[in-house]
C-alpha positions in Angstrom: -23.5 62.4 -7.0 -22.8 59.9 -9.6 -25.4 56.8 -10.0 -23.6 53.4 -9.4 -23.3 51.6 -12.8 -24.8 48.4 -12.5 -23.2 45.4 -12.5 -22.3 43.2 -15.5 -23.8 39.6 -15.7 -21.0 37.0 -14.7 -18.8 39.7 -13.1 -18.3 39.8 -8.8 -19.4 37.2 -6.5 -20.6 33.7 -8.2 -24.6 32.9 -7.4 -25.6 29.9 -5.6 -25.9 28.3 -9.1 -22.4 29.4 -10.4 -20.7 28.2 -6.9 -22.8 24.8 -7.7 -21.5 24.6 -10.7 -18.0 25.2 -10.2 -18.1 23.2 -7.2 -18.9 19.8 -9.4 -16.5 20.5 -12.1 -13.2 20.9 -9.6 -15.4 17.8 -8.2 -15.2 16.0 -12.0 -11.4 17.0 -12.3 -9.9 15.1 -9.2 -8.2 12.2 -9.2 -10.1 9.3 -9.4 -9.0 6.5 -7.0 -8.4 2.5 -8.0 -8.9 -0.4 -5.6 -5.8 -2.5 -4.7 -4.8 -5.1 -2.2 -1.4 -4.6 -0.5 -0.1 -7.8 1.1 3.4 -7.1 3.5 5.4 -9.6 5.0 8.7 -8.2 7.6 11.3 -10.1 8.9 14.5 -10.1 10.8 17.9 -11.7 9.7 19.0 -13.6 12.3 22.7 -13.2 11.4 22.3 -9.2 10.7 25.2 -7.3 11.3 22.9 -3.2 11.2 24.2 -1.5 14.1 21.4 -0.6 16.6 20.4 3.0 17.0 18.8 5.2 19.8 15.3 4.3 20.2 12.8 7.3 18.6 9.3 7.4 17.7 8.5 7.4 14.0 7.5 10.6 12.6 4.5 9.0 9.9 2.4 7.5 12.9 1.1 10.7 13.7 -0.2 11.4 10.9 -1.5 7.5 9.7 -4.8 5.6 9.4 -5.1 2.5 11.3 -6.2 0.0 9.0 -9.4 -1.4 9.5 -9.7 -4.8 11.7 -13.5 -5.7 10.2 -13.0 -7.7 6.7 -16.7 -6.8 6.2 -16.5 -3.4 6.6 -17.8 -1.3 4.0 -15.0 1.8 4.7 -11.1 1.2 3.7 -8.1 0.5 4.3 -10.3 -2.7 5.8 -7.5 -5.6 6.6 -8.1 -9.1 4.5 -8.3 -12.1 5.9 -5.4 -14.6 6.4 -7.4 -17.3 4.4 -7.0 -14.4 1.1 -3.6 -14.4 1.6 -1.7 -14.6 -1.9 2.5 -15.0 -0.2 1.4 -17.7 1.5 4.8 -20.3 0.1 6.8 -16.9 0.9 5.6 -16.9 4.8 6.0 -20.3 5.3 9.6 -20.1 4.0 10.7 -17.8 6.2 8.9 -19.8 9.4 10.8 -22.8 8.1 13.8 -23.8 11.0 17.6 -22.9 9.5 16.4 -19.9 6.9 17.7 -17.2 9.2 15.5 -15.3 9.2 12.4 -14.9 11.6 8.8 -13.3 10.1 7.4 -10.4 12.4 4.6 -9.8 10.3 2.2 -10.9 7.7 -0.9 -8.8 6.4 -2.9 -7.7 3.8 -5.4 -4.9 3.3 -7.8 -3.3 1.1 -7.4 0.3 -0.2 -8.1 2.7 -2.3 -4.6 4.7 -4.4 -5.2 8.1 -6.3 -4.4 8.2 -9.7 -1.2 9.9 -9.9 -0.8 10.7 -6.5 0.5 9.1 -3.3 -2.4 8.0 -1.0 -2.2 8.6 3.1 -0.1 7.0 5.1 -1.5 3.7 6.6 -0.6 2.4 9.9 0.9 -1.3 10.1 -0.4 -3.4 12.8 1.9 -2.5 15.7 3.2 -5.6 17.5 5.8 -6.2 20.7 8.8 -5.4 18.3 7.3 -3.9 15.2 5.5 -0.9 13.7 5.2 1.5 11.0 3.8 2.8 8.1 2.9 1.9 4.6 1.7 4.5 1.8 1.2 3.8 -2.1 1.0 5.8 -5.3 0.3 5.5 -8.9 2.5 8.5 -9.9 4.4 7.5 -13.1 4.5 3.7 -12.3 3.5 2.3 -9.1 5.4 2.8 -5.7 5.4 1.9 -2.1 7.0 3.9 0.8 7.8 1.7 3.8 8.5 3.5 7.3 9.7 0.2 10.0 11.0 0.7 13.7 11.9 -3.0 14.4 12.7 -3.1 18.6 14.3 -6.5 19.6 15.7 -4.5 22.4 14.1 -2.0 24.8 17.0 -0.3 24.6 17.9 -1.2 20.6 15.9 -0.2 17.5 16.3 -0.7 13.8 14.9 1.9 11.5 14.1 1.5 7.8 12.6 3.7 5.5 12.8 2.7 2.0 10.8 4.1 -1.4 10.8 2.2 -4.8 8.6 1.4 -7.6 6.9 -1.9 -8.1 4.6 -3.7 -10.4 1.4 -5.3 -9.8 0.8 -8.7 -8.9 4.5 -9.6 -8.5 6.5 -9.9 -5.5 8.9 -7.1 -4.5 12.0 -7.7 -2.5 12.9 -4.4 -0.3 16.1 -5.2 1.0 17.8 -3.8 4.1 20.5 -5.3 6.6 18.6 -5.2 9.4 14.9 -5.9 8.1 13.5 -7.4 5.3 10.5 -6.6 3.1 8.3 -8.6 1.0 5.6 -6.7 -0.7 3.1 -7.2 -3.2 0.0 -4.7 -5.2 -2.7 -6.5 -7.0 -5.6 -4.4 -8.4 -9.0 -5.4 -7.5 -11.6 -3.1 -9.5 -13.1 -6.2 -11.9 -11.9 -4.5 -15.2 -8.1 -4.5 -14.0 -9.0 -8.8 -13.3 -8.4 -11.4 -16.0 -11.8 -13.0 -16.8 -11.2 -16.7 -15.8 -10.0 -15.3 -12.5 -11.9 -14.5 -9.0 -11.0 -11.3 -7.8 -9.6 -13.3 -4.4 -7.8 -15.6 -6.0 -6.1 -14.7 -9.3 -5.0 -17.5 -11.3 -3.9 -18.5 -15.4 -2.0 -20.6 -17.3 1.4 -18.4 -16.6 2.4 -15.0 -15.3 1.5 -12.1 -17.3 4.7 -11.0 -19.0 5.4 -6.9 -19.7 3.4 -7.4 -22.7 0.2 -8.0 -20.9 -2.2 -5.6 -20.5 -1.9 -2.9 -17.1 -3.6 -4.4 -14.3 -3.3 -8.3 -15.3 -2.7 -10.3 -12.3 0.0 -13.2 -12.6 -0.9 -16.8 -10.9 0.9 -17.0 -6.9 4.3 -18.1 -7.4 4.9 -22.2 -7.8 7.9 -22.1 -5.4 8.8 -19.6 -2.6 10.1 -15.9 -3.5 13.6 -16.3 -3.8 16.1 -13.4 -1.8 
């Protein structure tokens, strides 16, 4: 009978220290995750000509996170105040009587995006004739992904699903016959915030142009968003 060889160092099962190890460097190689604020406003066209569809449940709720009601919560997505709202002009042009159109919602949250990933789905708070589902990534520029079921009808319902790319701090128009989508990313980590501005409130002489540096917030908009 042959004696077993013994075994070479570093060969077989990893030790408690090796699995350690190797543990906090697939640990040090994930994708680190920035801090943004995502502010949403929806709204119907009165005059819309979309033809209704069957009403079906909408396949991302299953799988979203509620976003946090507690603006003091420690844990995101946790929802920001109305007060912190940046589309303020934009909300209050839409609730203005003869725009035709009529705003179902209006928030903003706090969350956290992967670098170069898309980050979970996030679900919108539902109301009598809205819900859906938001998610983000910083892939290769910026993007949102917008799931909305708008039911004006028991029996009627609107569906939208739209993807695009957007840049931060500025407004971004997501067209559709039947719903409308205003929708806006501004980083909040303090190295991505001009230095004369809060983190709450960004503000400057003018907006930053394409030659300002990534993350630079522009000033809220003078005059509504115009669609």
């Amino acid at each position: 009978m042959h004696p077993v060889p013994p075994t070479r160092r570093g060969v077989g099962r990893p030790g408690p220290l090796r699995a350690v190890l190797l543990l906090a460097a697939l640990a040090s190689g994930a994708a680190a995750a920035a801090p943004y604020r995502v502010e949403l406003l929806a709204f119907a066209r009165e005059d819309s000509e979309a033809a209704p569809e069957e009403p079906a449940k909408l396949s991302c709720l299953a799988r979203a996170t509620p976003i946090g009601t507690d603006p003091a919560s420690a844990e995101l997505p946790r929802t920001v105040p109305a007060a912190r709202h940046l589309m303020v002009n934009e909300a209050q042009a839409l609730r203005r009587r003869g725009s035709g159109f009529r705003l179902l919602l209006h928030v903003a949250w706090e969350q956290d995006i992967p670098d170069g990933k898309t980050g979970p789905w996030l679900q919108l708070p539902a109301t009598t004739e809205l819900a859906g589902c938001l998610r983000a990534g910083l892939r290769k520029e910026p993007e949102v992904e917008i799931v909305l079921s708008y039911l004006p009808d028991p029996s009627d319902q609107y569906r939208v699903q739209v993807k695009r790319p957007v840049r931060p701090g500025e407004v971004s128009y997501l067209d559709d016959p039947s719903i409308g989508v205003l929708v806006r990313l501004d980083p909040t980590a303090p190295d991505a915030l001009p230095p004369s501005a809060p983190s709450t409130a960004p503000a400057g002489p003018a907006p930053a142009g394409r030659d300002a540096p990534p993350g630079a917030i522009p000033p809220p908009p003078k005059k509504p968003f115009r669609w």
